[in-house]
ROFI-275792 format. One line per field, with one value per residue (C-alpha): residue in three letters; residue number from 1; z, y, x. Coordinates in steps of 0.02 Angstrom, whole numbers, plus 50000, padded with zeros to 5 digits. Each point is the difference from the previous one (the first is absolute). Layout:
residu (ALA  ...)
num (NUM  ...)
up (Z  ...)
north (Y  ...)
east (X  ...)
//
This chain:
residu (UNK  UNK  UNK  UNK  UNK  UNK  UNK  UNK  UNK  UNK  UNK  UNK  UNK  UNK  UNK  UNK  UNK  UNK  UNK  UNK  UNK  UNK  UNK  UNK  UNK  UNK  UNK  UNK  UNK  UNK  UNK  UNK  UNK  UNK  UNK  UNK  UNK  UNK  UNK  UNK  UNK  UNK  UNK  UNK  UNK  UNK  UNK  UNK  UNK  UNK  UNK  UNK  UNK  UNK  UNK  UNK  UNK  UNK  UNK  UNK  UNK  UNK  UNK  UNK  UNK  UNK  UNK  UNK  UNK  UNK  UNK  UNK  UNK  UNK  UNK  UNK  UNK  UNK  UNK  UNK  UNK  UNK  UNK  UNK  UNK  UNK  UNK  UNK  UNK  UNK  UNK  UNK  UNK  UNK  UNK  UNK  UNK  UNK  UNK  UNK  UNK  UNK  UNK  UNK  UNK  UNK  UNK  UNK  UNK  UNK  UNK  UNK  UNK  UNK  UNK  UNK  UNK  UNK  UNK  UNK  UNK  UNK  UNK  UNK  UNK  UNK  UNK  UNK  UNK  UNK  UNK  UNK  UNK  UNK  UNK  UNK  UNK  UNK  UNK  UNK  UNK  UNK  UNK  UNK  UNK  UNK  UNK  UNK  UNK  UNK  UNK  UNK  UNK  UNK  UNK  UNK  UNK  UNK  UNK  UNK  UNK  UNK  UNK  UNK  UNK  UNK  UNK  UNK  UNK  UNK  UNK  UNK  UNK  UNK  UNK  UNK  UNK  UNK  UNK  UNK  UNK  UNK  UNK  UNK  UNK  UNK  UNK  UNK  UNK  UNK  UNK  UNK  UNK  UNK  UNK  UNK  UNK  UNK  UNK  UNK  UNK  UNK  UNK  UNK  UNK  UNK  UNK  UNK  UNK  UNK  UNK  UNK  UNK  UNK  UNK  UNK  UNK  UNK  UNK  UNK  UNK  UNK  UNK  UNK  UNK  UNK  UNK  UNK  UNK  UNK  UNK  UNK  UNK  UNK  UNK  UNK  UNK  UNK  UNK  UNK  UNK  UNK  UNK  UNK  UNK  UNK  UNK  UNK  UNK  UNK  UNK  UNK  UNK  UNK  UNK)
num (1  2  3  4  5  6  7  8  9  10  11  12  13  14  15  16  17  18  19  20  21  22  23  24  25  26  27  28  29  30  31  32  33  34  35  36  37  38  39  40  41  42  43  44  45  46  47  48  49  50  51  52  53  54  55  56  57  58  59  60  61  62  63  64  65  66  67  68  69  70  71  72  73  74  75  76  77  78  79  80  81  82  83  84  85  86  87  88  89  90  91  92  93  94  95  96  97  98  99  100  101  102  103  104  105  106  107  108  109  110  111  112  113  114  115  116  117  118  119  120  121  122  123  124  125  126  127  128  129  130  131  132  133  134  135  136  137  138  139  140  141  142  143  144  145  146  147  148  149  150  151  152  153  154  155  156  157  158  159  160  161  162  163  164  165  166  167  168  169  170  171  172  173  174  175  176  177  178  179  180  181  182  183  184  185  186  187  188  189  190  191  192  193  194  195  196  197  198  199  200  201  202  203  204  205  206  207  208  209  210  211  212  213  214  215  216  217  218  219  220  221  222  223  224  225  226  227  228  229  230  231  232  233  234  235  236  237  238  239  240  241  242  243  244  245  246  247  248  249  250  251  252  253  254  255)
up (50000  49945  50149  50008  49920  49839  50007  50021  49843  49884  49914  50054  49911  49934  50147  50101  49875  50069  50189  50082  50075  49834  49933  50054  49879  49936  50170  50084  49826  50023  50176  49932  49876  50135  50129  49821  49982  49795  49954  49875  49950  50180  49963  50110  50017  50054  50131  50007  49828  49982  49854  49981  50055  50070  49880  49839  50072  50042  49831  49939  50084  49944  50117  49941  50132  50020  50094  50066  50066  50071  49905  49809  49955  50113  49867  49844  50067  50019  49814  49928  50061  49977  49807  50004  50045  49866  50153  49991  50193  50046  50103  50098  50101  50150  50185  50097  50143  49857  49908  49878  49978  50070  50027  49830  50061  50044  50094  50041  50043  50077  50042  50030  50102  49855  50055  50185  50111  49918  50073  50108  50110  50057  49909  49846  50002  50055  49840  49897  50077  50006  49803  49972  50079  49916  49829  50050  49951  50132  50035  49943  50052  50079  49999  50073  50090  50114  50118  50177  50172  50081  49936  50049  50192  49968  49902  49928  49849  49949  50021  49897  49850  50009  49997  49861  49887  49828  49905  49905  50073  50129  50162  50172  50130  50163  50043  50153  50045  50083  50121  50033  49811  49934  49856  49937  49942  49922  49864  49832  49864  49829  49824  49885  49822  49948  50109  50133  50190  50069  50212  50049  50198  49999  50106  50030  50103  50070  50024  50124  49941  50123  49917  49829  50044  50090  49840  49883  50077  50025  49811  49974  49978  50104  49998  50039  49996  50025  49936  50008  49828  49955  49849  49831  50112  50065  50081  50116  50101  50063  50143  50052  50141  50069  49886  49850  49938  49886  50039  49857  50010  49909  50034  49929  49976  50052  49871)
north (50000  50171  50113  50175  50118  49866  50009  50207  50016  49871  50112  50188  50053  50159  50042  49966  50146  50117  49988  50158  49909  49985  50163  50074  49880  50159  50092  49810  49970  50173  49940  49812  50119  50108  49840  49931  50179  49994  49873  49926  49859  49907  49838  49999  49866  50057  49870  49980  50109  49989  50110  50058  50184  50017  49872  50088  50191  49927  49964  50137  50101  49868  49864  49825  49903  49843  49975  49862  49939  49864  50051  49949  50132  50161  49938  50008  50160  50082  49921  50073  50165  49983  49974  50149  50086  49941  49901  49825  49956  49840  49942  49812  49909  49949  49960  50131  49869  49906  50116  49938  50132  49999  50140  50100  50163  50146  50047  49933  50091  49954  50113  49999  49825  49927  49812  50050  50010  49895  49842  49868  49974  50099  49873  50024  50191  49969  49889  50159  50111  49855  49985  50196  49987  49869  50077  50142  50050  50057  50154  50001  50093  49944  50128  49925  50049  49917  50005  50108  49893  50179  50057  49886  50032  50173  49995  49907  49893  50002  50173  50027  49901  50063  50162  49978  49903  50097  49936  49868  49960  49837  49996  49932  49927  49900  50040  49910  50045  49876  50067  49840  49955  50211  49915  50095  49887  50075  49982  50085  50037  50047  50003  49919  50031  49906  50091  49850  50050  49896  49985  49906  49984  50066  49981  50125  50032  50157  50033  50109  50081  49903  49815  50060  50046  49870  49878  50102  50008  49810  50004  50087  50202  50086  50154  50017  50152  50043  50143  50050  49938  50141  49949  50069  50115  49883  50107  49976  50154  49900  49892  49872  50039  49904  50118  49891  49858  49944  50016  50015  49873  50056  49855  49993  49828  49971  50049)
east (50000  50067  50044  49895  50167  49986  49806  49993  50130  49912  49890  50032  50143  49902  49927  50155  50076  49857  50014  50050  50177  50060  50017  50140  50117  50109  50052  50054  50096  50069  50066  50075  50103  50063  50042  50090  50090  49922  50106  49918  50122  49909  49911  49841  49887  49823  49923  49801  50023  49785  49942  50186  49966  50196  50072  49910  50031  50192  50022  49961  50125  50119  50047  50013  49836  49956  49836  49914  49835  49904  49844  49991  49840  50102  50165  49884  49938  50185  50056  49830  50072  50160  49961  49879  50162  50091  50125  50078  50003  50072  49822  50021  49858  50090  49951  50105  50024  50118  50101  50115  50108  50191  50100  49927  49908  50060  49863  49837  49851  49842  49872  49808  49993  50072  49992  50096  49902  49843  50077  49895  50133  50148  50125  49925  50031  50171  50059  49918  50162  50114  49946  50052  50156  50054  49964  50087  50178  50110  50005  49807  49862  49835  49830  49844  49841  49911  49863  50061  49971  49993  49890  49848  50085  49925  49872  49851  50025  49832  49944  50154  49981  49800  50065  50121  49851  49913  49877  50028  50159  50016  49909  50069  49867  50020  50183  50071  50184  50092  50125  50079  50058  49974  49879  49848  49863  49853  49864  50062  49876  50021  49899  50118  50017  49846  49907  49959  50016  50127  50059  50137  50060  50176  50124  50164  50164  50046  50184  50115  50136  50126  49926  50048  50157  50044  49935  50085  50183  49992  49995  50135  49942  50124  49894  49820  49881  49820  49888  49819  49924  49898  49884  50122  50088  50160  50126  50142  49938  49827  50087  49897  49871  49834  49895  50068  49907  50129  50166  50148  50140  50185  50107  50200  50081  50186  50120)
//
């Protein structure tokens, strides 16, 4: 049986492309190219790639991406895009859990939940970073976002995410957070692309700052930083505080 992140991406790559956390694809490029200092010999490979927004807008700048996915429809999406665009993008179906790749990237970006931190189990989520790291070169460079376990400390998850909903756009119902394992589970609802209400019972981690570090350095990044991921507006300036729901991972592989 499919678990709910393979069930939610089967048929919603369009409306995936319209929900409000997805548009600010140019300002988060803007900050990959800055982290990369515009050097546009890199190699990046684009992890939980979806419709391609970074890999296709990447590309364009012109880096050399490779992106991958778990979800055949969200690839056909990004290639039917990427042709629109008149851009040959090296698109793979993988399982993020079981990279292939071996010391070939440059960087390797991941951003919007892409796969990490989906995961049914903690284990899982860890063989997504082990899978990064290990397709890094060294010396390479890591940007991720994930889901911030301070925040919920704060705040309410699901007068957040209610707050944060337009029409049209996914709804979240029933949200329990567990304090014990820092998992949200809730009731997300969308209308997919052929218009049929769907609701699947997710299921997410929430990390702190001091469990991705310590996961990342026993990897091998020597350097580890973390910045408020402010929806297309990723700066180095927005440290990380319990206002953030995201948080913005920059990660540096030993040399």
């Amino acid at each position: 049986m499919p678990q709910w992140y393979e069930s939610l991406f089967e048929h919603y790559a369009r409306g995936y492309d319209r929900e409000p956390f997805t548009q600010g694809t140019a300002g988060e490029c803007d900050f990959i190219e800055r982290e990369l200092s515009h050097d546009r010999t890199r190699r990046i490979l684009d992890i939980g790639c979806g419709t391609g927004r970074h890999a296709i807008e990447l590309t364009k700048r012109g880096y050399r991406v490779t992106g991958v996915d778990l979800s055949a429809p969200m690839l056909a999406r990004a290639a039917e895009k990427a042709s629109a665009e008149g851009l040959d993008i090296d698109l793979r179906l993988h399982d993020a859990r079981a990279l292939p790749f071996r010391m070939e990237f440059d960087a390797a970006v991941m951003l919007c939940e892409g796969g990490f931190p989906l995961m049914e189990t903690d284990e899982m989520n860890y063989e997504i970073l082990k899978g990064a790291a290990a397709a890094l070169r060294p010396g390479g460079t890591f940007i991720f976002t994930t889901l911030n376990g301070l925040f919920p400390l704060f705040h309410s998850v699901k007068d957040f995410l209610a707050s944060h909903s337009a029409d049209g756009s996914a709804a979240y119902t029933g949200n329990t957070f567990d304090l014990m394992t820092f998992r949200d589970r809730n009731v997300t609802s969308i209308v997919n692309d052929r218009g049929e209400t769907v609701s699947l019972e997710c299921n997410e981690r929430y990390y702190v700052p001091s469990e991705i570090s310590w996961l990342l350095r026993s990897l091998g990044f020597v350097s580890v930083e973390f910045f408020g991921a402010r929806l297309g507006a990723f700066d180095r300036a927005h440290a990380l505080t319990t206002e953030d729901y995201e948080m913005l991972v920059v990660a540096r592989k030993q040399a």
